[in-house]
N, C-alpha and C positions, 0 to 999 in steps of 0.2 A: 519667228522667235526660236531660238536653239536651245536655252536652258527653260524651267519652270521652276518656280520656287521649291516643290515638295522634292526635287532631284537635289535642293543643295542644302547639305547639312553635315552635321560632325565637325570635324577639325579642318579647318580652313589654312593649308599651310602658305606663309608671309616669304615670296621665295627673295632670295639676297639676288647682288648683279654678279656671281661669283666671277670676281675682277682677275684679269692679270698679274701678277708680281709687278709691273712697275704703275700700276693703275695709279698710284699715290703722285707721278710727276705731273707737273702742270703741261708740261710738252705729251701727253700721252696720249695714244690714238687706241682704237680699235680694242680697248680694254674689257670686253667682253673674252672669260675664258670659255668657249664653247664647249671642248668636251667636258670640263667640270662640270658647269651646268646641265649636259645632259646626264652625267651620272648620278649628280645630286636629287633631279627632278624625278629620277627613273628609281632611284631608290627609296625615296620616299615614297613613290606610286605602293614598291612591292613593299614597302613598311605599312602599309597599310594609310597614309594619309586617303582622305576623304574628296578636297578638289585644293585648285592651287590658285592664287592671287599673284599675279606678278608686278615689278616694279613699283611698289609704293614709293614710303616716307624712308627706306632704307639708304637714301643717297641718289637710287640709278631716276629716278622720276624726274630728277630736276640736275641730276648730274651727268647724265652719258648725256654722249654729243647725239645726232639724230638715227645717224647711221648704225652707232653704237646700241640704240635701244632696237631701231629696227632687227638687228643680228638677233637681237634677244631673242624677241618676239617670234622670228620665225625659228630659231632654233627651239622652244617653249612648241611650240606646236608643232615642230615635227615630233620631237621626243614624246611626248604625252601621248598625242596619236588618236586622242578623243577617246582616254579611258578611265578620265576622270573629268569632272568640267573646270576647265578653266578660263578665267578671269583675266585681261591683258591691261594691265593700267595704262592710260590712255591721257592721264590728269596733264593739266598744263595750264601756262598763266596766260595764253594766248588761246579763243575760242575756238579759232581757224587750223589753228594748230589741232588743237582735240579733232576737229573734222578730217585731217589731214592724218591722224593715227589712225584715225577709226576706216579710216579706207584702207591703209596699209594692212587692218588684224584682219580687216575682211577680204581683200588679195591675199593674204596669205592662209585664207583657211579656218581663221579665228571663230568664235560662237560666242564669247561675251567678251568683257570689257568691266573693268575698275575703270570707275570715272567721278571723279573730285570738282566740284565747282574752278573755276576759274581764281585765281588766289592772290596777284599779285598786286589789286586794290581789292576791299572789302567790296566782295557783290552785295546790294541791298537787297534786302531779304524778299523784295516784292522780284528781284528775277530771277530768282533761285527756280522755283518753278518753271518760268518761262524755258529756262536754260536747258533743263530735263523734258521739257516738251519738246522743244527745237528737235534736240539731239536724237528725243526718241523718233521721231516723225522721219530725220533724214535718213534712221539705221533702222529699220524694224525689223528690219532679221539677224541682227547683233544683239544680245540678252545684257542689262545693264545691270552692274552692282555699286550700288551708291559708294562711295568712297568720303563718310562723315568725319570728318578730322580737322576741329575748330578751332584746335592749336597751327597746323600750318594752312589753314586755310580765310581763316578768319572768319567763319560764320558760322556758328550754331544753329542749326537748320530747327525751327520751331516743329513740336508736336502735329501742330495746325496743318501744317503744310503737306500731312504728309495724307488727305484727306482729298489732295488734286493728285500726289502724284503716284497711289498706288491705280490712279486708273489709265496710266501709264501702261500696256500689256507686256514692253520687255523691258519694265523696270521690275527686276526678278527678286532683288539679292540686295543686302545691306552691308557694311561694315563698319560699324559704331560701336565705338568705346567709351564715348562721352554723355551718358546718363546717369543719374540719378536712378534707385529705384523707383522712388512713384513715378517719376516722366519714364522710364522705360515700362510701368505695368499701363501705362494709357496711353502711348506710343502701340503696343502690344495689340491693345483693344484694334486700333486702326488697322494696322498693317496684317496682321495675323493670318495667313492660308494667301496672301497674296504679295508679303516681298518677306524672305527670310533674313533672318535677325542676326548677325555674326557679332557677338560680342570679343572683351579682350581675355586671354587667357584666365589672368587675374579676375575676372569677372565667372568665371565658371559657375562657381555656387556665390549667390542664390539665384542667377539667371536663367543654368538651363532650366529650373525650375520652375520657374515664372512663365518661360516659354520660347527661350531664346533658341534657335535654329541650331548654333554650333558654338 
């Protein structure tokens, strides 16, 4: 396992696929701009961000072609250089696929992974677990950070659940923006000293207060 929950906290920066000028045509290829992205990523380091999440809900998760996201990924981990931790979103609506990134972060160097349930039919909620078991079992030296997002993923992952999968060892790390406070202060109870809690910006007070991680 590479990350541990108490190494990840503060400001979790949402990094963009900072694209090409022509990235907008449907003919476009290779629209990762690489040096932007490493000055972007590099200046945030010395601004002081905390660790970095890459490829979300920004477009590049379900929009760069393969090859395109792989460029990412490996240019994200040369540039950081493992001086803050970072997160490689891994999400996708194919499970084999997820397994087929996750071999990729880990050829290239990688130490954890954003990772979103599978989304393109509603997973029923009884394999939600299973799916974090799997993944954990085939990657245990990849540190997982949950990827909670029930707007494009279609599942709102139950309080309950989360009582299988903090015993999960490299499921480390959360990013959830979709609680309530009482289900975030009993959410809290469960997870606490063993997956940290990234809430949304917007969500700062009264969160970190409660207990939230970053």
């Amino acid at each position: 396992m590479s990350y541990t929950p108490d190494e990840l906290y503060g400001v979790c920066g949402m990094t963009p696929a900072f694209a090409t000028e022509n990235a907008h045509e449907m003919t476009a290829t290779n629209t990762v701009d690489v040096d932007n992205l490493k000055a972007g990523l590099d200046r945030a380091i010395k601004d002081g961000i905390h660790m970095f999440a890459t490829t979300g809900t920004f477009g590049q998760v379900w929009n760069l072609l393969e090859d395109e996201w792989e460029t990412y990924i490996r240019a994200a981990i040369e540039v950081v250089d493992n001086r803050i931790p970072l997160m490689l979103g891994v999400t996708a609506a194919n499970p084999r696929l997820v397994v087929q990134k996750m071999n990729i972060v880990r050829d290239a160097g990688g130490q954890g992974v954003l990772l979103g349930i599978p989304y393109y039919y509603k997973l029923p909620n009884k394999d939600v677990v299973s799916f974090y078991q799997e993944i954990s079992k085939l990657f245990p030296d990849l540190s997982i950070m949950i990827y909670h997002n029930p707007t494009n993923h279609r599942v709102h992952i139950p309080v309950g659940m989360f009582k299988e999968l903090t015993k999960l060892p490299n499921v480390v790390a959360m990013k959830d923006s979709h609680r309530e406070v009482v289900e975030f202060q009993r959410l809290h109870e469960i997870i606490h000293g063993k997956i940290a809690h990234f809430v949304y910006q917007e969500q700062l007070y009264p969160y970190m207060e409660m207990g939230a991680s970053g």
